[in-house]
RODO-2510 file (C-alpha; in nm, 4 decimals, decimal comma):
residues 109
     n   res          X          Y          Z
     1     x    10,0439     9,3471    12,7756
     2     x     9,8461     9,1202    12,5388
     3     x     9,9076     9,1835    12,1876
     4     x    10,2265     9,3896    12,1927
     5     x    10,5259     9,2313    12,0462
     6     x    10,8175     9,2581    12,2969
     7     x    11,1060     9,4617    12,1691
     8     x    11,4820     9,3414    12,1630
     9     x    11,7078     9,5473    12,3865
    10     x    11,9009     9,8685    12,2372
    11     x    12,2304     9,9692    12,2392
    12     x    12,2484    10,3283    12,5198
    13     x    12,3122    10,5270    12,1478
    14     x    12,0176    10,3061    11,9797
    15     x    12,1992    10,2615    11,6992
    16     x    12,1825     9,8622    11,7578
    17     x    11,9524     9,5766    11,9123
    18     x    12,0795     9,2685    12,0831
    19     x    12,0258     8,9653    12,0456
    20     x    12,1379     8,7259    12,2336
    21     x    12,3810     8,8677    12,2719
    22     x    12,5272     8,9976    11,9458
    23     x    12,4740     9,3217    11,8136
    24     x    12,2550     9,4273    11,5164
    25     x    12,2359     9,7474    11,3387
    26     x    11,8773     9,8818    11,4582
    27     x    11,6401    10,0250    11,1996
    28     x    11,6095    10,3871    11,1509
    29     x    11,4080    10,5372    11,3596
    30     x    11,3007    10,8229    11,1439
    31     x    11,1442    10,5952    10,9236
    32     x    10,7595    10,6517    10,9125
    33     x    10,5194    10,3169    11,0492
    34     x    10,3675    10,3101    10,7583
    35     x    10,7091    10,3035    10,5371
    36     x    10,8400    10,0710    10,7595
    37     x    10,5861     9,8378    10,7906
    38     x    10,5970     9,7740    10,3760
    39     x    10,9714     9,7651    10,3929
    40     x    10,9281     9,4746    10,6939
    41     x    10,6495     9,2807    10,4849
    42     x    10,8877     9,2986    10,1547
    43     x    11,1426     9,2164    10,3874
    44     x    10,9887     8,8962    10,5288
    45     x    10,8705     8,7404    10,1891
    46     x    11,2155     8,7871    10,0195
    47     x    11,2951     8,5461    10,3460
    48     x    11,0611     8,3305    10,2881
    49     x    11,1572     8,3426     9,8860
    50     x    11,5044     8,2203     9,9634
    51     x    11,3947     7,9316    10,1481
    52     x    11,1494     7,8257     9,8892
    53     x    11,4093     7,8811     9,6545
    54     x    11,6817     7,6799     9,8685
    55     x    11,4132     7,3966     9,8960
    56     x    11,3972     7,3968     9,5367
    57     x    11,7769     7,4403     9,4398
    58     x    11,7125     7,7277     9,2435
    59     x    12,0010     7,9452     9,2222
    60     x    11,9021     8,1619     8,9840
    61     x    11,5888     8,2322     9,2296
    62     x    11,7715     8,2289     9,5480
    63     x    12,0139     8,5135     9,3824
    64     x    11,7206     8,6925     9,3277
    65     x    11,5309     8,6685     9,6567
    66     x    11,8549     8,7714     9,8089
    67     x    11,8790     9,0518     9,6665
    68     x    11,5374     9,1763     9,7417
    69     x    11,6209     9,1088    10,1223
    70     x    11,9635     9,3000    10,0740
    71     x    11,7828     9,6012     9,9116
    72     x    11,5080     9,5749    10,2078
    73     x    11,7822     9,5901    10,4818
    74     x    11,9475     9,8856    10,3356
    75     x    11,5968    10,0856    10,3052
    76     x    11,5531    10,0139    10,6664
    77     x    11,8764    10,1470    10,7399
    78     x    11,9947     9,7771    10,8722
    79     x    12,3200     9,7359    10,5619
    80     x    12,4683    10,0062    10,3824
    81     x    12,5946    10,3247    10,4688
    82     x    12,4747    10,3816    10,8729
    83     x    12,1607    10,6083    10,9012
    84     x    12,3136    10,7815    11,1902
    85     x    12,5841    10,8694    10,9350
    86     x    12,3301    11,0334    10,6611
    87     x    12,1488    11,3380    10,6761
    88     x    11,8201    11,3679    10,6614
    89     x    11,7631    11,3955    10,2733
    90     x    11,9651    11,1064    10,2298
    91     x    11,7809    10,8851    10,4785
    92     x    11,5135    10,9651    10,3189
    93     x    11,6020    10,8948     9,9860
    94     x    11,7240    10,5551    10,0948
    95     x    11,3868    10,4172    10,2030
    96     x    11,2147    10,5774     9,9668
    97     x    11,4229    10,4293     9,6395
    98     x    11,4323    10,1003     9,7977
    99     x    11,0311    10,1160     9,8560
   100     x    10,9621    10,2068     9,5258
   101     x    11,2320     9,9342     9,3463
   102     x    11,0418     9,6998     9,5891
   103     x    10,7181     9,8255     9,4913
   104     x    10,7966     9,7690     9,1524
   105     x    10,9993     9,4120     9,1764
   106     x    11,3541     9,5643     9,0461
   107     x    11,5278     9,5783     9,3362
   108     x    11,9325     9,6352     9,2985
   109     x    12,2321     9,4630     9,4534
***
């Protein structure tokens, strides 16, 4: 269909995509679009930070774009402690801590 992005395949538990073929830890699901979506856009221009910051040999700036992507991954449920692991309180707390340090451009390591 024009104008849907095609999804990567999922583990039979969903608890990983594949790529080819190696395994990722999948997003949480129970994370709402909207949530999601910020995390993702965060997510994407901490990437492009490090690069810009690689280009420039700015380690000081590459630390910190890193750590912006690390604190993005672990909001989605992608690093850290497994979302399938967590209950429901705690998954939410997770994305919504790492939102807000996003949000507010203190993420932590």
């Amino acid at each position: 269909m024009a104008g849907e992005a095609r999804q990567p395949e999922r583990t039979a538990d969903g608890r990983y995509i594949v790529v080819d073929g190696r395994r990722w830890r999948a997003t949480d699901p129970d994370i709402p679009d909207d949530v999601a979506a910020r995390l993702r856009s965060h997510l994407m221009a901490a990437r492009r930070a490090v690069g810009t910051a690689r280009r420039a040999r700015d380690p000081e700036a590459e630390r910190a774009a890193r750590t912006r992507v690390h604190t993005a991954k672990v909001a989605l449920g992608e690093r850290g402690t497994p979302w399938w692991e967590q209950d429901d309180m705690e998954r939410r707390t997770r994305w919504g801590e790492g939102l807000a340090a996003l949000d507010r451009g203190t993420p932590e390591a």
